[in-house]
C-alpha positions in Angstrom: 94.2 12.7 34.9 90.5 13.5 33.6 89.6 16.9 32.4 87.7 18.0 35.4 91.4 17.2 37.4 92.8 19.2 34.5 90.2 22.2 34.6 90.5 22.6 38.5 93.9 22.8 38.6 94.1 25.2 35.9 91.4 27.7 37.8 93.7 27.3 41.1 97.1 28.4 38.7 94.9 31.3 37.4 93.9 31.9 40.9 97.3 31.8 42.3 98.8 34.0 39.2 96.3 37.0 39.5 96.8 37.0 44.2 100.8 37.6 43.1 99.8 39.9 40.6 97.7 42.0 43.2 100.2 41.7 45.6 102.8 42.9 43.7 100.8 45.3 42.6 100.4 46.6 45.9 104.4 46.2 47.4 105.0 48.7 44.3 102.3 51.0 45.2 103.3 50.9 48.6 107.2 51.8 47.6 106.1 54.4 45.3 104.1 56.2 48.0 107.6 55.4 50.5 109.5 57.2 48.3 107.3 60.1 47.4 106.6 60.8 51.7 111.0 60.7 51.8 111.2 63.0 49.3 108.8 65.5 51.2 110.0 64.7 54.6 112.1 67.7 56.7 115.0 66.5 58.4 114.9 65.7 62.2 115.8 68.3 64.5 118.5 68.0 66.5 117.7 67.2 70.6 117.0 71.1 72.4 120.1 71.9 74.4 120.1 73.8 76.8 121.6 77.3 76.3 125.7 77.7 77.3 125.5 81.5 77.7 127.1 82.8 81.0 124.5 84.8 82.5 125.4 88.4 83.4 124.7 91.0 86.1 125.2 95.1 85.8 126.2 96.8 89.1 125.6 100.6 89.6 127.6 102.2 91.6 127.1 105.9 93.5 131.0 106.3 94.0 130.5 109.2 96.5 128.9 106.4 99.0 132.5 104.9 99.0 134.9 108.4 99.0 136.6 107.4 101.8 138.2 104.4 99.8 141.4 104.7 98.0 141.6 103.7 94.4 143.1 100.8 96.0 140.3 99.6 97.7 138.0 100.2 95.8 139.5 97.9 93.0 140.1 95.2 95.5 136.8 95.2 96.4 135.8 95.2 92.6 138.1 92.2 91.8 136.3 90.4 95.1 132.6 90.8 93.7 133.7 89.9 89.9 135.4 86.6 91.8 132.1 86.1 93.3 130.1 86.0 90.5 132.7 84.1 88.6 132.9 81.5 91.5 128.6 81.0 90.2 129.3 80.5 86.8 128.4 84.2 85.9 130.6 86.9 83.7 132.4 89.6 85.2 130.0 92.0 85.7 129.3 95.0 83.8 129.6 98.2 86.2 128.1 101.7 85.4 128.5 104.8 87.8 126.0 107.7 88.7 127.0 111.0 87.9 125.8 114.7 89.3 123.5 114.5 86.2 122.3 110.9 85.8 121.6 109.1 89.1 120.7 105.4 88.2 117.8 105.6 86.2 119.3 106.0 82.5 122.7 103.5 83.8 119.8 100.8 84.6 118.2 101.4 81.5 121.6 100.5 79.6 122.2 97.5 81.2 119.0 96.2 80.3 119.7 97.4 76.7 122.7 95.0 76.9 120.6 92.1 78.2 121.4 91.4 81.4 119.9 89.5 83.6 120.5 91.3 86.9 121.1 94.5 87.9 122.4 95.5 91.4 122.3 99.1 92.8 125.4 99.8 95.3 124.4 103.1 96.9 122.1 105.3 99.3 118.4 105.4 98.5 118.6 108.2 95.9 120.4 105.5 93.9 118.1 102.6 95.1 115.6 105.1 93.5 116.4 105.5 90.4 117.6 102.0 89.6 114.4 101.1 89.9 112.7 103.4 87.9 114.6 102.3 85.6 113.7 98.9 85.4 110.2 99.6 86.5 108.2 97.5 84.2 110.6 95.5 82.4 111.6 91.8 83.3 114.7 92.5 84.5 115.0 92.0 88.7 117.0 94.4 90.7 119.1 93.5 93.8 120.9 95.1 96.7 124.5 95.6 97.7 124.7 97.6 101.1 126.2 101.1 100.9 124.8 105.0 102.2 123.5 105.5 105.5 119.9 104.8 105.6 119.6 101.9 103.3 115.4 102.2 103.7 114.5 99.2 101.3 116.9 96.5 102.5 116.2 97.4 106.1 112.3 96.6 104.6 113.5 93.6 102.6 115.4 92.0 105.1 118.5 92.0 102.8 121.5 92.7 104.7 122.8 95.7 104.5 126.2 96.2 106.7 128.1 92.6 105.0 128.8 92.6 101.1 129.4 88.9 101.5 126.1 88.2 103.2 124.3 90.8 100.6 126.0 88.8 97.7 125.4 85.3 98.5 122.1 86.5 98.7 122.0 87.3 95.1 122.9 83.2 94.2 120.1 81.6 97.0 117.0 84.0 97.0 114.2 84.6 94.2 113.1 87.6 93.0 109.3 89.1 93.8 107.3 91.5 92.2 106.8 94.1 94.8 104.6 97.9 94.6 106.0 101.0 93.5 104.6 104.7 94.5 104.6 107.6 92.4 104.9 111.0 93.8 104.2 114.1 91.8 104.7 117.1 93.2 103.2 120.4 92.1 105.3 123.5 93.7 103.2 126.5 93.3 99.7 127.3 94.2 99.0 126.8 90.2 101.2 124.0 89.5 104.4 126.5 88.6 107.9 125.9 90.1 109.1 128.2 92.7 111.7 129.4 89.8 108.7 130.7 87.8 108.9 127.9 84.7 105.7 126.4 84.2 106.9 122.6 84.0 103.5 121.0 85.1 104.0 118.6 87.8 107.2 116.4 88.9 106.9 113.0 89.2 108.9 110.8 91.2 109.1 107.3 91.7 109.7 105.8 95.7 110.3 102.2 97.3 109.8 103.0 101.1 108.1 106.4 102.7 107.0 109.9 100.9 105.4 112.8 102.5 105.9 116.4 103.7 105.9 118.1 106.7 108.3 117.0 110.1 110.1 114.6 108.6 111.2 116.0 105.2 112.5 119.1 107.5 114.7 116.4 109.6 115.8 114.9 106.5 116.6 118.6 104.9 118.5 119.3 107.7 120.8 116.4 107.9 124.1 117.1 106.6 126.6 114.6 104.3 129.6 115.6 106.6 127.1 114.5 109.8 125.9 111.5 108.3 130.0 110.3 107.5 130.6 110.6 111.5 127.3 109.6 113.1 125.4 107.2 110.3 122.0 107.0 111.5 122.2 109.1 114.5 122.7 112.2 112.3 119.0 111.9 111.4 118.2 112.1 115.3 120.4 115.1 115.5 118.5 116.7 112.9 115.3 115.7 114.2 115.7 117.0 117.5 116.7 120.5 115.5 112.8 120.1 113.9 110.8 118.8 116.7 109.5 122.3 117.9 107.9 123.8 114.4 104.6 125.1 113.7 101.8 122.7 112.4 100.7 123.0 109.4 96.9 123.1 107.7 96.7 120.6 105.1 93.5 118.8 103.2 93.8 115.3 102.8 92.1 113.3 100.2 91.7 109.6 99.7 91.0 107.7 96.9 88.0 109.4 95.7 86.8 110.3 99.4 86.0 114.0 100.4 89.0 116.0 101.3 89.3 116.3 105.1 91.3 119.3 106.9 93.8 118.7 109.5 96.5 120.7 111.8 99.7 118.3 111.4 103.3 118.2 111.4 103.4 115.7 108.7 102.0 113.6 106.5 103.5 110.2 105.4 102.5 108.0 102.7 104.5 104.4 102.8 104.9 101.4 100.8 106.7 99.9 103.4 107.0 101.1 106.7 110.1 100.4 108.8 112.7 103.0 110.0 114.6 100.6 111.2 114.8 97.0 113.0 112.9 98.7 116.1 111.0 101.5 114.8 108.0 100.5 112.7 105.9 103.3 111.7 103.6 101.6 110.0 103.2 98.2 110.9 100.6 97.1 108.9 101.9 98.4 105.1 103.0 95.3 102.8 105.2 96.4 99.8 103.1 93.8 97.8 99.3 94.1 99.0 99.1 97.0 95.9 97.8 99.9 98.7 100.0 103.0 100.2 99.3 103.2 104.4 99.4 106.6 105.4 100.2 107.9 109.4 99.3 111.8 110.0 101.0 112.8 112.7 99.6 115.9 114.7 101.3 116.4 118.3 101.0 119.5 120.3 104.4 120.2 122.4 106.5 117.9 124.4 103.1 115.6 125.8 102.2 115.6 122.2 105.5 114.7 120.9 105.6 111.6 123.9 102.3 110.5 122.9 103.4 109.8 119.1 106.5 108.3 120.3 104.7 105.9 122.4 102.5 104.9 119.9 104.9 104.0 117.5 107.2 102.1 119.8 104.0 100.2 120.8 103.0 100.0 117.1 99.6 101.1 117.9 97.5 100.4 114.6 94.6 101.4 116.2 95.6 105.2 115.9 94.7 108.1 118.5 94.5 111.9 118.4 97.9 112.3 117.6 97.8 109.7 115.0 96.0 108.8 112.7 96.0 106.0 110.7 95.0 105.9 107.0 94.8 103.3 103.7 94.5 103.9 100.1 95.2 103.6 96.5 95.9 107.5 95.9 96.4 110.1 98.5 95.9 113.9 97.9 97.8 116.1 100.5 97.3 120.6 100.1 98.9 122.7 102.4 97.9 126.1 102.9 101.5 127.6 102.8 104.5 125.5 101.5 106.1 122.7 103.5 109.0 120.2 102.9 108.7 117.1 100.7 111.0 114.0 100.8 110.8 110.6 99.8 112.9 107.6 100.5 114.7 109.8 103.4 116.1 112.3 100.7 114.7 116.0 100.7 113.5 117.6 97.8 112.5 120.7 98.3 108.6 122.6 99.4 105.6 122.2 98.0 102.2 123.1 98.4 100.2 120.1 96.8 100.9 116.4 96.2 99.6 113.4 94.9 100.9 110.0 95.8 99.9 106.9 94.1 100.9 103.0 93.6 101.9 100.7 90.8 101.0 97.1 92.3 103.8 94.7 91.1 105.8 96.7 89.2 109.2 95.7 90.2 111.5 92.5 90.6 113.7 92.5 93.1 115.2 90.0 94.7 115.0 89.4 98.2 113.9 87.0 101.1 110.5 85.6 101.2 108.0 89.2 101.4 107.0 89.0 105.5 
């Protein structure tokens, strides 16, 4: 071997030794920097599961809708809605009842403090009512169990309101929608005073289906509990009948921000919905979602009169005519010259000489069959 041979095989060992050096060089750096992303690493999560809590309904209950039940009864029919929602995969549901003093509003607002996820109202309208103030503007959906007499918003809803079975399956296959709410406030005196003298500003009320003064609060006034247990519905025709012969009254309607326009009527009636019943459609164009109140002013003059407004509404006339008039809104503003009688959502409460009826687009959940 020459010493060239020698030379280049000593620059290709020197070669050879200083490629292992670098590439151990870098395996070590490589560990080091391994190591140090470990040690700095947070722990993988375990998979998202999905959550085992039972969900949970409240049910408030007006008991004197279901008086003529014995205690008997009134359990087994308790025990048979609990086995219902068991049978879903929901807890025994939590049940609250109305009292003289609190009608719904404050038992809604405690099952939604106690995170439910439902709340049904099992009562007449009044109770309807309130239920749904109370979970006005919250999250938390209300449904429908049938019980009273006029039942307004299920008849409206299309939620049956004669069979507890239909009413509760129901609850398990429908959605809930965001529906309107009206506000009524109610000012009793000519200067916003009550007729008992306290100066207590304005009431406010909240209603689902119909407000308004005149006629048709009268008829509702004048229907008695004790009538409404023997005849259901026909105790309001009885009662009508009793105030289809009163004076008009004068009255200044405003709406929206329009000029106030005077009138001769028997009533006024502002709805978010608009059927009576199945048949009887008094205002067949009002949507409880399409965030506007309809309004019919009714104005008949003796028994011709009285024909002529029952014609139109069994005809569903939308055009309106002399005896009725058709109106549409956001707000309505309704003065009487002397005091006449208010109701809303069929239940009387009491005269009043000016009031202001407004809505709340979307404000509730309920659920219910697809909005018509």
């Amino acid at each position: 071997m020459t010493v060239v041979d020698l030379i280049d095989t000593g620059v290709v060992a020197v070669v050879l030794a200083l490629a292992l050096v670098v590439v151990f060089t870098l395996l070590a750096r490589e560990r080091r920097t391994t190591r140090r992303l470990r040690a700095v690493q947070v722990p993988p999560t375990a998979p998202h599961l999905p959550s085992t809590r039972q969900r949970r309904a409240a049910i408030v209950v007006n008991p004197t809708k279901f008086s003529s039940l014995d205690e008997h009864a009134l359990r087994r029919r308790q025990a048979y809605v609990a086995a219902v929602f068991r049978s879903h995969g929901w807890e025994d549901p939590l049940w609250f009842e109305t009292t003289p003093a609190e009608h719904g509003r404050q038992q809604a607002q405690e099952a939604v403090a106690r995170g439910v996820d439902l709340v049904l109202a099992a009562g007449g309208d009044g109770t309807v009512r309130a239920v749904a103030e109370g979970l006005t503007g919250t999250s938390t959906p209300m449904a429908l169990l049938p019980a009273g007499t006029g039942n307004l918003l299920a008849r409206n809803l299309d939620v049956p309101h004669t069979d507890l079975a239909a009413a509760l399956d129901l609850v398990f296959t429908e959605e809930d929608r965001r529906v309107d709410v009206g506000w009524l406030e109610v000012d009793r005196g000519p200067d916003g005073e009550r007729d008992d003298g306290r100066d207590g500003g304005p009431e406010r009320h909240l209603f689902l289906v119909m407000a308004g003064l005149g006629f048709d609060a009268a008829m509702m006034a004048g229907v008695e509990d004790r009538l409404k247990q023997r005849l259901g519905y026909g105790a309001y025709v009885v009662s009508g009948a009793r105030a289809l012969w009163g004076p008009q009254a004068k009255v200044q309607i405003a709406v929206d921000d329009e000029t106030p326009t005077p009138s001769r009527t028997r009533a006024v009636i502002v709805g978010n919905c608009g059927k009576l019943t199945r048949q009887l459609v008094l205002m067949p164009d009002a949507r409880i979602d399409d965030g506007v109140l309809d309004a019919v002013v009714l104005s008949p003059r003796g028994g011709i009169g009285w024909g002529e407004v029952a014609w139109a509404i069994a005809t569903r006339d939308r055009r309106g005519q002399r005896r009725v008039q058709h109106l549409s809104g956001r707000r309505f503003e309704v003065r009487c010259a002397e005091p006449q009688e208010v109701q809303l959502d069929g239940d009387p409460i009491g005269p009043a000489r000016r009031i202001t009826l407004s809505v709340d687009p979307g404000a509730l959940l309920v659920r219910c069959p697809p909005l018509p």
